[in-house]
PyMOL Python script that loads the backbone (N, CA, C, O; Angstrom):
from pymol import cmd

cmd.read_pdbstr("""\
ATOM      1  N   UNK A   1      24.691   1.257  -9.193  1.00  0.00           N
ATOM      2  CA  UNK A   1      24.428  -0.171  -9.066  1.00  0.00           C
ATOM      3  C   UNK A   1      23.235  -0.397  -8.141  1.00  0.00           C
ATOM      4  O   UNK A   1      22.858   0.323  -7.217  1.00  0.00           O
ATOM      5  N   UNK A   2      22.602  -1.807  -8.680  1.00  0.00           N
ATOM      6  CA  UNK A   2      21.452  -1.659  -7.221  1.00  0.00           C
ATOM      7  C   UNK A   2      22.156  -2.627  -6.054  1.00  0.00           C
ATOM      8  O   UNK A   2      23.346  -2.937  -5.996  1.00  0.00           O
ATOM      9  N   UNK A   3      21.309  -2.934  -5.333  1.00  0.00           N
ATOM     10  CA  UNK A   3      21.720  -3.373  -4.089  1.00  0.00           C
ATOM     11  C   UNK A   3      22.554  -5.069  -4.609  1.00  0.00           C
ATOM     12  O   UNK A   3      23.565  -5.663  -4.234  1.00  0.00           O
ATOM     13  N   UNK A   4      21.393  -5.360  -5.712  1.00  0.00           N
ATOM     14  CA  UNK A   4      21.896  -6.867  -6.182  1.00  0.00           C
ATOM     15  C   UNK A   4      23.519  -7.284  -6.863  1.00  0.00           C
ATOM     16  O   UNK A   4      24.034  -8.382  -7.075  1.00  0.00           O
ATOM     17  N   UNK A   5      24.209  -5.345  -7.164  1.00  0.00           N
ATOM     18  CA  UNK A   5      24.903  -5.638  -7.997  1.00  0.00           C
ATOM     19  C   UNK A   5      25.359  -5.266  -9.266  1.00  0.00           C
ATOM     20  O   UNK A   5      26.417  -4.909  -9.785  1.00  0.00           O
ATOM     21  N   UNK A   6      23.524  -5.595  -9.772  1.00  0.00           N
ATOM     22  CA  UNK A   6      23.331  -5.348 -10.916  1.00  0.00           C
ATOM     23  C   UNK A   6      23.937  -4.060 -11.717  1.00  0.00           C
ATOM     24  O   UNK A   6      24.485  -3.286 -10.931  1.00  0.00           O
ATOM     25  N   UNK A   7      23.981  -3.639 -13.050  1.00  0.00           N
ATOM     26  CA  UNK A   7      24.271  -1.902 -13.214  1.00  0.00           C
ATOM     27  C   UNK A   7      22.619  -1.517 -13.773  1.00  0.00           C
ATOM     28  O   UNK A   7      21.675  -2.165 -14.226  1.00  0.00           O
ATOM     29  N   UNK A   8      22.984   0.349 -13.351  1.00  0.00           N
ATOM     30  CA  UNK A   8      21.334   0.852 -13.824  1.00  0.00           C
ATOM     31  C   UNK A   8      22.238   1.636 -15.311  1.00  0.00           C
ATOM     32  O   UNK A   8      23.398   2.032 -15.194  1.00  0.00           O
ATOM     33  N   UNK A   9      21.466   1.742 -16.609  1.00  0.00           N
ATOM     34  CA  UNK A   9      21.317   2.907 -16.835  1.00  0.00           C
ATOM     35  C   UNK A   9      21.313   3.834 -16.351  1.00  0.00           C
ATOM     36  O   UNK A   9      21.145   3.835 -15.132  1.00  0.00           O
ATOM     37  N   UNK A  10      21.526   5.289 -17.175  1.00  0.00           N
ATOM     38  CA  UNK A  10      21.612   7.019 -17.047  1.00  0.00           C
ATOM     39  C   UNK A  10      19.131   6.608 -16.476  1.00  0.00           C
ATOM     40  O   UNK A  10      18.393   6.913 -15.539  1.00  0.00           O
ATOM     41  N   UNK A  11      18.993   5.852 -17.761  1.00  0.00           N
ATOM     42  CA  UNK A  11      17.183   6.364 -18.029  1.00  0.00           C
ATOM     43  C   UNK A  11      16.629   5.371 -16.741  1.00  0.00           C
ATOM     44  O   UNK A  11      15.618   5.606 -16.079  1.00  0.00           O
ATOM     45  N   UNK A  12      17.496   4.270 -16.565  1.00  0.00           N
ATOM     46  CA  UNK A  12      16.569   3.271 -15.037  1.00  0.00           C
ATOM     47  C   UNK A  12      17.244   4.184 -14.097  1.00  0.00           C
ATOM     48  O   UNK A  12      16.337   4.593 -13.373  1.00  0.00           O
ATOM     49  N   UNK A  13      18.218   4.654 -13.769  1.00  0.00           N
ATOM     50  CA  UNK A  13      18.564   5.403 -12.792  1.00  0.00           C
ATOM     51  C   UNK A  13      17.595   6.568 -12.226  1.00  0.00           C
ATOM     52  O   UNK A  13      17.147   6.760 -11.095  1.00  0.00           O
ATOM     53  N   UNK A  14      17.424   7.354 -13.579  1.00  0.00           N
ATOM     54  CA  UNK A  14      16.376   8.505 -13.415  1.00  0.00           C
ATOM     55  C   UNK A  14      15.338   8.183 -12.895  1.00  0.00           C
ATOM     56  O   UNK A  14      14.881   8.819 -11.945  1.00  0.00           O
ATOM     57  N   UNK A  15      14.625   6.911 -13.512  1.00  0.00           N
ATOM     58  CA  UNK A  15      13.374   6.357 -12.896  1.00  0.00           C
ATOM     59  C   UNK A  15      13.101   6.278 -11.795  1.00  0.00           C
ATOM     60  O   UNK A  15      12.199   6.751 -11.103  1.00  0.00           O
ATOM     61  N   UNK A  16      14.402   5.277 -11.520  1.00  0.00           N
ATOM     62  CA  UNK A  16      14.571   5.300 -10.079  1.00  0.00           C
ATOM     63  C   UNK A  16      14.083   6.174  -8.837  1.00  0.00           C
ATOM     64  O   UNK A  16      13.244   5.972  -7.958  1.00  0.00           O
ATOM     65  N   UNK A  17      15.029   7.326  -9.146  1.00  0.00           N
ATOM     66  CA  UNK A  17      15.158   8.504  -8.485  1.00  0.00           C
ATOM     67  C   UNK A  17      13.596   9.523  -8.205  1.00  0.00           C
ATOM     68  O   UNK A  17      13.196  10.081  -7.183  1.00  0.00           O
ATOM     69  N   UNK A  18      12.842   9.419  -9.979  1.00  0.00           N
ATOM     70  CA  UNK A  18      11.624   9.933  -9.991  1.00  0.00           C
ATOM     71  C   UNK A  18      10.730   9.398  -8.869  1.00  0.00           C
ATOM     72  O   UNK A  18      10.041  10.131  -8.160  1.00  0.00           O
ATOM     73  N   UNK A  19      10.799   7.884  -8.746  1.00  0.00           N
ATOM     74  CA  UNK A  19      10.050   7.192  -7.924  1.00  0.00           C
ATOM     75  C   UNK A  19      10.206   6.946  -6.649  1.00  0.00           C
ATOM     76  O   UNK A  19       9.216   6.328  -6.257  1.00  0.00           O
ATOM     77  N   UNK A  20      11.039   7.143  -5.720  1.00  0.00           N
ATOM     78  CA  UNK A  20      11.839   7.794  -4.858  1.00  0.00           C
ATOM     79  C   UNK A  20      11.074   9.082  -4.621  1.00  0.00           C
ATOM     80  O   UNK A  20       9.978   9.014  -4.064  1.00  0.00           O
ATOM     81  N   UNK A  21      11.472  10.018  -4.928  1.00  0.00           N
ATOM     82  CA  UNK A  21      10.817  11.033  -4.634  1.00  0.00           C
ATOM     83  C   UNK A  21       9.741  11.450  -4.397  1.00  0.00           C
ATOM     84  O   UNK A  21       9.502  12.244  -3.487  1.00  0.00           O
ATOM     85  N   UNK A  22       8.444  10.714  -5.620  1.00  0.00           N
ATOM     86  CA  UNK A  22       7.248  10.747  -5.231  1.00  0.00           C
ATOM     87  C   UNK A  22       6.749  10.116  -4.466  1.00  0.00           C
ATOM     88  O   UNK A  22       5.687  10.541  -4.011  1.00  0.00           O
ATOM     89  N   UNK A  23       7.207   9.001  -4.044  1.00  0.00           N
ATOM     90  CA  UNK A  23       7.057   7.927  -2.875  1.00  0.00           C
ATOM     91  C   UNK A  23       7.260   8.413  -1.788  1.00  0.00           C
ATOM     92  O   UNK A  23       6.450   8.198  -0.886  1.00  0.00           O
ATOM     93  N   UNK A  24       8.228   9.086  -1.599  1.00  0.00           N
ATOM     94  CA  UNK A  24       8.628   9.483  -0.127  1.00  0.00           C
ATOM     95  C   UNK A  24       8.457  10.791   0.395  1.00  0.00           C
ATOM     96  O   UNK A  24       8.853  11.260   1.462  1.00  0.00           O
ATOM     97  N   UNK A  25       7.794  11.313  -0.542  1.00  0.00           N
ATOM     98  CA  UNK A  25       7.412  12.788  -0.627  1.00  0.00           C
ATOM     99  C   UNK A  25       5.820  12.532   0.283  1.00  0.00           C
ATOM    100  O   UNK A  25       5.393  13.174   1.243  1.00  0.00           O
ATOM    101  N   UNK A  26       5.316  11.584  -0.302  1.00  0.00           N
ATOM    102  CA  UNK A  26       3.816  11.114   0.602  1.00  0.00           C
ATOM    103  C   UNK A  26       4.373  11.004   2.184  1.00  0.00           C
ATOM    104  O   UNK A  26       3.939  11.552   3.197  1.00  0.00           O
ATOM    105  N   UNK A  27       5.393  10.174   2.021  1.00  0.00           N
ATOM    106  CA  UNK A  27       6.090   9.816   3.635  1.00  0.00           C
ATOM    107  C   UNK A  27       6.486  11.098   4.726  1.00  0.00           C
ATOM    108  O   UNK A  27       6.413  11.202   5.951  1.00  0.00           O
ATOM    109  N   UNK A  28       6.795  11.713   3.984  1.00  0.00           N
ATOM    110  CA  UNK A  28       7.106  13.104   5.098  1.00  0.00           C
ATOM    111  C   UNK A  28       5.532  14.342   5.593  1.00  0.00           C
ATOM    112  O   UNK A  28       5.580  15.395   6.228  1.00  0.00           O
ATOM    113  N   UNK A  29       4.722  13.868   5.186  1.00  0.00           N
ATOM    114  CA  UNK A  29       3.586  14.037   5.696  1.00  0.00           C
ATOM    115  C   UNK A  29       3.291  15.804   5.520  1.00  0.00           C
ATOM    116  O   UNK A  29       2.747  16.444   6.420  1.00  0.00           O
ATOM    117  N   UNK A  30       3.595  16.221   4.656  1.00  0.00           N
ATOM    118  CA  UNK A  30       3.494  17.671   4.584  1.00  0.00           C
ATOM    119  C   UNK A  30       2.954  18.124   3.836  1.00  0.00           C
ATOM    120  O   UNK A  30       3.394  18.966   3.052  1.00  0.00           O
ATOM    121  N   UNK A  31       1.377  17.500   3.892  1.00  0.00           N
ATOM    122  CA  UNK A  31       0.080  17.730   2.925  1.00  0.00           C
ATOM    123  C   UNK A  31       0.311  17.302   1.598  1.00  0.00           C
ATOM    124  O   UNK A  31      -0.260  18.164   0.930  1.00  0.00           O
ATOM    125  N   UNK A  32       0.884  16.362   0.705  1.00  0.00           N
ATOM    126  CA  UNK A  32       1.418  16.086  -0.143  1.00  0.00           C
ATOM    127  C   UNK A  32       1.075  14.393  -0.064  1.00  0.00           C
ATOM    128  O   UNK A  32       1.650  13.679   0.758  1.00  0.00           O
ATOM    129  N   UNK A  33       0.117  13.888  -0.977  1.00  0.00           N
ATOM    130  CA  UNK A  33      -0.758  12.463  -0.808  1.00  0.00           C
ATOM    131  C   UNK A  33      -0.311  12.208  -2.171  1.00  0.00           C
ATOM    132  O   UNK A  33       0.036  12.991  -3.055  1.00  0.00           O
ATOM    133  N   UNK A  34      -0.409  10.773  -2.142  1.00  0.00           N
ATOM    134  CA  UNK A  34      -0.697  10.171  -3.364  1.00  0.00           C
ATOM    135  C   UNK A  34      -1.892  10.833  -4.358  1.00  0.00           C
ATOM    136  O   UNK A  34      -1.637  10.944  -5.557  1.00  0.00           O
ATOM    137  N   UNK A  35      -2.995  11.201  -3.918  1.00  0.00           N
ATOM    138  CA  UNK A  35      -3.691  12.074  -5.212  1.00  0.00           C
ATOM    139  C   UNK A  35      -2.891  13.047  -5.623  1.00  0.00           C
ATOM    140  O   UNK A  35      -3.028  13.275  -6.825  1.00  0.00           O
ATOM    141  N   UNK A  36      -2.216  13.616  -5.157  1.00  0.00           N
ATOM    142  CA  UNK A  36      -1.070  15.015  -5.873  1.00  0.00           C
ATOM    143  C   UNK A  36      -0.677  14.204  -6.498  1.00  0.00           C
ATOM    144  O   UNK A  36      -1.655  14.199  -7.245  1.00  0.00           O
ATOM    145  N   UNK A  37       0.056  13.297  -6.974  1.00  0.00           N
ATOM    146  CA  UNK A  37       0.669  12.503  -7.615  1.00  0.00           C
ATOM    147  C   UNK A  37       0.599  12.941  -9.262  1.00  0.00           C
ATOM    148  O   UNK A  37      -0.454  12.598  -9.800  1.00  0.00           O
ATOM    149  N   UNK A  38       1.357  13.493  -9.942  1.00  0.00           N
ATOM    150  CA  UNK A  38       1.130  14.023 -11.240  1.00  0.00           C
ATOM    151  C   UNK A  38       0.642  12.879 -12.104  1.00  0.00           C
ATOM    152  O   UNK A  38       0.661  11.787 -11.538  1.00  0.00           O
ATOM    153  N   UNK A  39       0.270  12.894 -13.174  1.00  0.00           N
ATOM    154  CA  UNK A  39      -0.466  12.093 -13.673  1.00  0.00           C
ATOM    155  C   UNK A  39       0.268  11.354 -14.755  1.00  0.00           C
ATOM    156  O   UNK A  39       0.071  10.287 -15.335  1.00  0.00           O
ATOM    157  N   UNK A  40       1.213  12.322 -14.828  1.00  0.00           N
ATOM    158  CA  UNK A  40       2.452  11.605 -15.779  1.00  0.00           C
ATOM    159  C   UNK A  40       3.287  10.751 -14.785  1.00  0.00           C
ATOM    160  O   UNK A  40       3.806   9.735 -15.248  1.00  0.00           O
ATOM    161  N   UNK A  41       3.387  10.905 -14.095  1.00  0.00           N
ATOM    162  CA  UNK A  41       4.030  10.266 -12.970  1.00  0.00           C
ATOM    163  C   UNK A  41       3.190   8.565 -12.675  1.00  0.00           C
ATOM    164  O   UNK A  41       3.723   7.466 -12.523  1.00  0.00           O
ATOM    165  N   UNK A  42       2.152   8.836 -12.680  1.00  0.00           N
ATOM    166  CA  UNK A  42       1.151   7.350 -12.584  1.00  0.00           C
ATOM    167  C   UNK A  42       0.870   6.546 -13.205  1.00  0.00           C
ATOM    168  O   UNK A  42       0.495   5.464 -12.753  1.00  0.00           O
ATOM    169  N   UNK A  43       0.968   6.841 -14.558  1.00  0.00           N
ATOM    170  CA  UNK A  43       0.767   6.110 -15.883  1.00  0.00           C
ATOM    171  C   UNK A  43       2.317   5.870 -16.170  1.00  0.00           C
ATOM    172  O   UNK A  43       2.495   5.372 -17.282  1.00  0.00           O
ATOM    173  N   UNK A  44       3.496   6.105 -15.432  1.00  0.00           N
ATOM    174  CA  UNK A  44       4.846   6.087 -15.560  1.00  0.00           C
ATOM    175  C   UNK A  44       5.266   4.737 -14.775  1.00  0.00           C
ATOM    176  O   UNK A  44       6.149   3.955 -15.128  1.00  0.00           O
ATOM    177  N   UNK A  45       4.294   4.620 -13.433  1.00  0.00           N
ATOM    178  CA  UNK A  45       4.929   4.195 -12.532  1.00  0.00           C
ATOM    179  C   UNK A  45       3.805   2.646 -12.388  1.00  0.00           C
ATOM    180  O   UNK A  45       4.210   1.540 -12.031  1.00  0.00           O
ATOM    181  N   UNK A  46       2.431   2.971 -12.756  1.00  0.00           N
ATOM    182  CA  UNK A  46       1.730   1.707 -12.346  1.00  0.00           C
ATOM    183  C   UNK A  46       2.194   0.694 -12.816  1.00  0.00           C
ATOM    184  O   UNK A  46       2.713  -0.159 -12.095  1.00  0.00           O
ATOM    185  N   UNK A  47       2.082   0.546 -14.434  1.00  0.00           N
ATOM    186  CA  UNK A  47       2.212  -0.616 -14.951  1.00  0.00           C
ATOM    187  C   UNK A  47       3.097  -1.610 -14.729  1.00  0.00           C
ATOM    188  O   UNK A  47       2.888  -2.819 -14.831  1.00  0.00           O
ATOM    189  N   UNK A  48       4.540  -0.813 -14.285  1.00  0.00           N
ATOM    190  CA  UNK A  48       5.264  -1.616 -13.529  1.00  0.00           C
ATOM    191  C   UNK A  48       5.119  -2.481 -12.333  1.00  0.00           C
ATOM    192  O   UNK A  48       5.483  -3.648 -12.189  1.00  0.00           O
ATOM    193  N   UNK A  49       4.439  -1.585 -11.396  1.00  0.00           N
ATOM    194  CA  UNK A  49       4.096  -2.136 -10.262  1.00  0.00           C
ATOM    195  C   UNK A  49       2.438  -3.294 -10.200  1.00  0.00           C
ATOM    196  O   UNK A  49       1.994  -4.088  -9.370  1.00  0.00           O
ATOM    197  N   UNK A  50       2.079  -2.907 -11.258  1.00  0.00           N
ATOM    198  CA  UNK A  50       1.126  -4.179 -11.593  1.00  0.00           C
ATOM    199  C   UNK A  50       1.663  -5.212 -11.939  1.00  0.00           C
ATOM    200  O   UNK A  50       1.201  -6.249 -11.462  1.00  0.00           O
ATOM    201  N   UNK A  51       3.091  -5.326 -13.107  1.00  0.00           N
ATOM    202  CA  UNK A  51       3.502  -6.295 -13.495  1.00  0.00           C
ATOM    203  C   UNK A  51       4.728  -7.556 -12.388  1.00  0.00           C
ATOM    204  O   UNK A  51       5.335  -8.609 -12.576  1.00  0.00           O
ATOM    205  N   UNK A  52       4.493  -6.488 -11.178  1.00  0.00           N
ATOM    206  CA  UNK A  52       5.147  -7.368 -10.075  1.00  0.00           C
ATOM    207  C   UNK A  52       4.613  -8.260  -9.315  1.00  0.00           C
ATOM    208  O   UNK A  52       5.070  -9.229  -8.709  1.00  0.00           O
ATOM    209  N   UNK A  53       3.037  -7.568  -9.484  1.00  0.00           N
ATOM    210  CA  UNK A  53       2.089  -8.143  -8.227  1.00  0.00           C
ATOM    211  C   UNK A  53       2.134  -9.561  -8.160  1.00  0.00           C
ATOM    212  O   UNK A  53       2.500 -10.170  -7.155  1.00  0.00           O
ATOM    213  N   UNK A  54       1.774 -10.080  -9.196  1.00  0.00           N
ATOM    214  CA  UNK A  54       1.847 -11.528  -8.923  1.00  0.00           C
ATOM    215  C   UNK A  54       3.215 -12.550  -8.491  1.00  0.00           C
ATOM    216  O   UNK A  54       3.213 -13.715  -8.094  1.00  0.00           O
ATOM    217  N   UNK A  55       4.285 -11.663  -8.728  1.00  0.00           N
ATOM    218  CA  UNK A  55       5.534 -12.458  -7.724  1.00  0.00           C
ATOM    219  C   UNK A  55       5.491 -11.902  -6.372  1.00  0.00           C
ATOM    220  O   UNK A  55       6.293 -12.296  -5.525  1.00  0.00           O
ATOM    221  N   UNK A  56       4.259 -10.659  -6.009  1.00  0.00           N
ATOM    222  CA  UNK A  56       4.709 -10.413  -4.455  1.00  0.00           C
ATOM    223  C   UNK A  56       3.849 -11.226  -3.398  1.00  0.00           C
ATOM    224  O   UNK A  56       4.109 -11.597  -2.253  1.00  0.00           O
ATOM    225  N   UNK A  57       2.445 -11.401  -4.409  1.00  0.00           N
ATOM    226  CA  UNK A  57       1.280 -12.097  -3.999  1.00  0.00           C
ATOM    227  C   UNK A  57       0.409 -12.576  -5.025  1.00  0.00           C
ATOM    228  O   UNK A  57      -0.335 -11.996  -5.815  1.00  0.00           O
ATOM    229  N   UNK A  58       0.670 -13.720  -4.830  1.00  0.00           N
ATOM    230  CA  UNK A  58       0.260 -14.760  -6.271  1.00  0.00           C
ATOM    231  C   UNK A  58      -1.156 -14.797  -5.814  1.00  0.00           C
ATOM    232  O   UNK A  58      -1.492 -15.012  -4.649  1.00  0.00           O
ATOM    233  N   UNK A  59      -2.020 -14.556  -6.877  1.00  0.00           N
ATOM    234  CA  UNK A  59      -3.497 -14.796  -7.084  1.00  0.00           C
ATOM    235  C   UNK A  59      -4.102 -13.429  -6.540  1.00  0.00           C
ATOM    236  O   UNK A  59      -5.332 -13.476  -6.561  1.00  0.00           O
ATOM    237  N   UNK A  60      -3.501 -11.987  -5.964  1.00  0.00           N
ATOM    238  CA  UNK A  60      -3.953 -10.870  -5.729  1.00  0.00           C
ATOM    239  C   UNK A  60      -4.305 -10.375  -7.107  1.00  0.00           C
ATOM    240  O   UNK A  60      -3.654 -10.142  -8.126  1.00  0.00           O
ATOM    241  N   UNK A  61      -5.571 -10.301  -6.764  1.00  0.00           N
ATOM    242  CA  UNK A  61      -6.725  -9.407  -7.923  1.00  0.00           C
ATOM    243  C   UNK A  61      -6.175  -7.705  -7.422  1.00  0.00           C
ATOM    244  O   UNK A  61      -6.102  -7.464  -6.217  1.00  0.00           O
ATOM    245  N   UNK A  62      -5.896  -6.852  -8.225  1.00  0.00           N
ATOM    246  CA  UNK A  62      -5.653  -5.562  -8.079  1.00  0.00           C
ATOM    247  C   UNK A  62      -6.923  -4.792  -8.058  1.00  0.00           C
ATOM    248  O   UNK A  62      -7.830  -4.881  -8.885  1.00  0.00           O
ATOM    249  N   UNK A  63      -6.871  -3.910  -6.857  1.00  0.00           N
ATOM    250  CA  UNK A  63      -8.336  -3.211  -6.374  1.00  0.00           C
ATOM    251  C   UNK A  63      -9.036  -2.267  -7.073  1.00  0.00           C
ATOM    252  O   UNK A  63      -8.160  -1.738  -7.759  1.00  0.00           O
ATOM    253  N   UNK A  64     -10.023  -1.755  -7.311  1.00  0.00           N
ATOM    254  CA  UNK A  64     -10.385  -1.328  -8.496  1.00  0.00           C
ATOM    255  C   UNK A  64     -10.573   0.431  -7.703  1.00  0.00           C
ATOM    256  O   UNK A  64     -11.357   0.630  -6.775  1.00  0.00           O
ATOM    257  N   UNK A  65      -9.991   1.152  -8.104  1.00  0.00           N
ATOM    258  CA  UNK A  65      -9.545   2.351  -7.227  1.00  0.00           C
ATOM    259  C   UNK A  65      -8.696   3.293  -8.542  1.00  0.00           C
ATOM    260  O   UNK A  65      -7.855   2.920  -9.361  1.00  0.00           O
ATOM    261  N   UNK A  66      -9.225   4.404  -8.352  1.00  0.00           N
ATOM    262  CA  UNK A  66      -8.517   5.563  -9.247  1.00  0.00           C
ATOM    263  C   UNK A  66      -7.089   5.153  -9.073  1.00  0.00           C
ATOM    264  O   UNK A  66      -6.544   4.840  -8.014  1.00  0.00           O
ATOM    265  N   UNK A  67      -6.239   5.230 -11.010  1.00  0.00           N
ATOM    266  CA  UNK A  67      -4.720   5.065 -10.789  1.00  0.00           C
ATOM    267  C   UNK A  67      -3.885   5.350  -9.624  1.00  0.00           C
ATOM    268  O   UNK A  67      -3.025   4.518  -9.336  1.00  0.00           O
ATOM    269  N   UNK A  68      -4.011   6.401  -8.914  1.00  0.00           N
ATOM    270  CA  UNK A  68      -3.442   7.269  -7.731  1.00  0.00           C
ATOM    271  C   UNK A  68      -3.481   5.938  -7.117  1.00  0.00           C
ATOM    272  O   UNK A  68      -2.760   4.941  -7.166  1.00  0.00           O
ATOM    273  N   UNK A  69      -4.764   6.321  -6.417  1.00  0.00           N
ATOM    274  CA  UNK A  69      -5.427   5.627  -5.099  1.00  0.00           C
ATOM    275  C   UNK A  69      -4.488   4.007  -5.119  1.00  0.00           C
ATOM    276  O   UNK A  69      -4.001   3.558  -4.081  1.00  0.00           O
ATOM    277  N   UNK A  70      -4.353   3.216  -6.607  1.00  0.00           N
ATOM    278  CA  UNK A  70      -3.961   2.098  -7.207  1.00  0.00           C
ATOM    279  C   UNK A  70      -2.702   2.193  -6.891  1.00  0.00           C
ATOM    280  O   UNK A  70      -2.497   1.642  -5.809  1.00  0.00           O
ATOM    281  N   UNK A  71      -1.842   2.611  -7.318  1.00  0.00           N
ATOM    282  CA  UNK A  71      -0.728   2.769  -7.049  1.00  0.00           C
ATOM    283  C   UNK A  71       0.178   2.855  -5.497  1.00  0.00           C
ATOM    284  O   UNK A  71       1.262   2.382  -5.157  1.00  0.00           O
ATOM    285  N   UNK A  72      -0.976   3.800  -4.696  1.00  0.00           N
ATOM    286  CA  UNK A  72      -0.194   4.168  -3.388  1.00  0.00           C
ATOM    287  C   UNK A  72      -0.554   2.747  -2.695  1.00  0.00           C
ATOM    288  O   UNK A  72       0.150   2.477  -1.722  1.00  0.00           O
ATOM    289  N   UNK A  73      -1.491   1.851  -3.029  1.00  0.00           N
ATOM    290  CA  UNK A  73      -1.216   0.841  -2.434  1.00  0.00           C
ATOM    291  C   UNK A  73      -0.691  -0.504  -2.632  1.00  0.00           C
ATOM    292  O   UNK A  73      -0.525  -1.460  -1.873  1.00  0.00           O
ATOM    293  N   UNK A  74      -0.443  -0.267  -4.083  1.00  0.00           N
ATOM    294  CA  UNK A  74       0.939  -1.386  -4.658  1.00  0.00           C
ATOM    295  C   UNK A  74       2.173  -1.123  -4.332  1.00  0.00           C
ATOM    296  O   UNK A  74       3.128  -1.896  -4.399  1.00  0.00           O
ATOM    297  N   UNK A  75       2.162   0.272  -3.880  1.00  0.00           N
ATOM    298  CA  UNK A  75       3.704   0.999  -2.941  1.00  0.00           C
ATOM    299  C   UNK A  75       3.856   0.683  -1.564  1.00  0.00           C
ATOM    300  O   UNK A  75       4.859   0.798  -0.861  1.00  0.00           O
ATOM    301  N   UNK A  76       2.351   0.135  -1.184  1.00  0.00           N
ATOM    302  CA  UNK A  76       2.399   0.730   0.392  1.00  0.00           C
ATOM    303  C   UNK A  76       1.942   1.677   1.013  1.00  0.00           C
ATOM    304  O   UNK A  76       1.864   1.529   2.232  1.00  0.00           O
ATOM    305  N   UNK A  77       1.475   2.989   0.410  1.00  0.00           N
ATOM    306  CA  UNK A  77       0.948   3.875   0.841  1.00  0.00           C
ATOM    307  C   UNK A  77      -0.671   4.061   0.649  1.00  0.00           C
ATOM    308  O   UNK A  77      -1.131   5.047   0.073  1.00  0.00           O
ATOM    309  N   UNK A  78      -1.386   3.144   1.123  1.00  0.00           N
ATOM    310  CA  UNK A  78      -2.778   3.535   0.665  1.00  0.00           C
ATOM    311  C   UNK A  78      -3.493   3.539   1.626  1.00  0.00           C
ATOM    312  O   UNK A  78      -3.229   2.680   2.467  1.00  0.00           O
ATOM    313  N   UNK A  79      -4.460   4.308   1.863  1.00  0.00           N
ATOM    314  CA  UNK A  79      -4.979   4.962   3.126  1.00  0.00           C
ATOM    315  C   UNK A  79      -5.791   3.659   3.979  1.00  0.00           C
ATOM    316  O   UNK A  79      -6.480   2.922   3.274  1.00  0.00           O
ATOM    317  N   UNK A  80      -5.751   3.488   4.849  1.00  0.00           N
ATOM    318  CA  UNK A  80      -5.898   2.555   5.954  1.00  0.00           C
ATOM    319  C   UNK A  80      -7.494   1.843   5.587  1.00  0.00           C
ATOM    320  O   UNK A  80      -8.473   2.448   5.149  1.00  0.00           O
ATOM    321  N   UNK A  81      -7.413   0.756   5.836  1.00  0.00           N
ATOM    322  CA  UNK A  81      -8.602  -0.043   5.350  1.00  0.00           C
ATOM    323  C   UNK A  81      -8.517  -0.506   4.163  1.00  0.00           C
ATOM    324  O   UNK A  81      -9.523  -0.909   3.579  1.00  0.00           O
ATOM    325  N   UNK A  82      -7.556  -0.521   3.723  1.00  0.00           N
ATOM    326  CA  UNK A  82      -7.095  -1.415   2.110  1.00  0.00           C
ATOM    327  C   UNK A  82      -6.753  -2.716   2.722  1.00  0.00           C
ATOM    328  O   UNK A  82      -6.344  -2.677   3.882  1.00  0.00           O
ATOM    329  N   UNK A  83      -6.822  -3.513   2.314  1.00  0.00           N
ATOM    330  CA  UNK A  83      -6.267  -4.846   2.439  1.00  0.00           C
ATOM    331  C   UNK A  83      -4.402  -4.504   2.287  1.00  0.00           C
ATOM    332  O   UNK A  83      -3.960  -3.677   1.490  1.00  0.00           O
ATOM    333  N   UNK A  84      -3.526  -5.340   3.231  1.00  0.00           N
ATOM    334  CA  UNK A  84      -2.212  -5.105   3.416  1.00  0.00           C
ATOM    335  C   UNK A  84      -1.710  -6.133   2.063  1.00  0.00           C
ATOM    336  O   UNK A  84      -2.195  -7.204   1.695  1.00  0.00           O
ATOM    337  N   UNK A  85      -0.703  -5.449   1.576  1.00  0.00           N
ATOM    338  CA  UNK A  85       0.044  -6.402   0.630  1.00  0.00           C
ATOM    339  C   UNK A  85       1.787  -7.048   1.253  1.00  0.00           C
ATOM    340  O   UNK A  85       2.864  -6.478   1.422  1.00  0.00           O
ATOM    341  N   UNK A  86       1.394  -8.249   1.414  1.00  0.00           N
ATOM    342  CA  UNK A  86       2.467  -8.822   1.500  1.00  0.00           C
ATOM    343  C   UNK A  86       4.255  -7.812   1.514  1.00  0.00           C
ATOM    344  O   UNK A  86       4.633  -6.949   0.722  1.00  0.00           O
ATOM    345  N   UNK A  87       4.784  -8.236   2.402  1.00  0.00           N
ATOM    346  CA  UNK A  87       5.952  -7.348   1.792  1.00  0.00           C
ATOM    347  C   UNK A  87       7.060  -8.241   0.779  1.00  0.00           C
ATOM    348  O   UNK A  87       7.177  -9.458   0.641  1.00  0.00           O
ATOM    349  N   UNK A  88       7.615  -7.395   0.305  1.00  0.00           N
ATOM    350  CA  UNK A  88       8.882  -7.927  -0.383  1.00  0.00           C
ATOM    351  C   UNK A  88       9.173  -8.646  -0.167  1.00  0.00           C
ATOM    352  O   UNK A  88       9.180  -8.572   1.061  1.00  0.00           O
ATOM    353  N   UNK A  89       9.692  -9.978  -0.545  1.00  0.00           N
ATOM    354  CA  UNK A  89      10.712 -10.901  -0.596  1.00  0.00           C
ATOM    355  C   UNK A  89      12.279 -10.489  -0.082  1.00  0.00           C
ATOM    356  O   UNK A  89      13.185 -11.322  -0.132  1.00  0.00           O
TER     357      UNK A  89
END
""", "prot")
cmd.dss("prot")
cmd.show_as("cartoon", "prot")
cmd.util.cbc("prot")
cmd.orient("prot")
């Protein structure tokens, strides 16, 4: 279940979990960046996180930056001197 309640799927569950991992795998700092980021993994994970942007920050133009680079900072993780994105609701 997520936090809301809601139920996941066996396949949103997995997702889940995939994204999780690569996310927080950057976080433990053990030479392991968002460019490692497999590439199946990015084209898995952006489009989603593009299709949020505008409920996290209405009228944010998305930065024009290699998928990777794109991604770690629609997550949060993008190397310092990016413009900050709003947090979550």
């Amino acid at each position: 279940r997520r936090v809301n309640g809601t139920s996941l799927t066996v396949a949103e569950l997995t997702a889940a979990r995939w994204l999780e991992v690569e996310i927080h795998h950057v976080d433990l700092g053990l030479d392991y960046r968002a460019v490692d980021w497999p590439e199946d993994f990015v084209a898995f994970a952006l489009p989603g996180q593009l299709d949020r942007l505008p409920q996290r920050a209405p009228g944010t133009t998305p930065l024009q930056l290699p998928d990777s680079e794109l991604l770690a900072w629609l997550v949060g993780r993008g190397d310092a001197g990016l413009p900050e994105l709003p947090a979550w609701p």
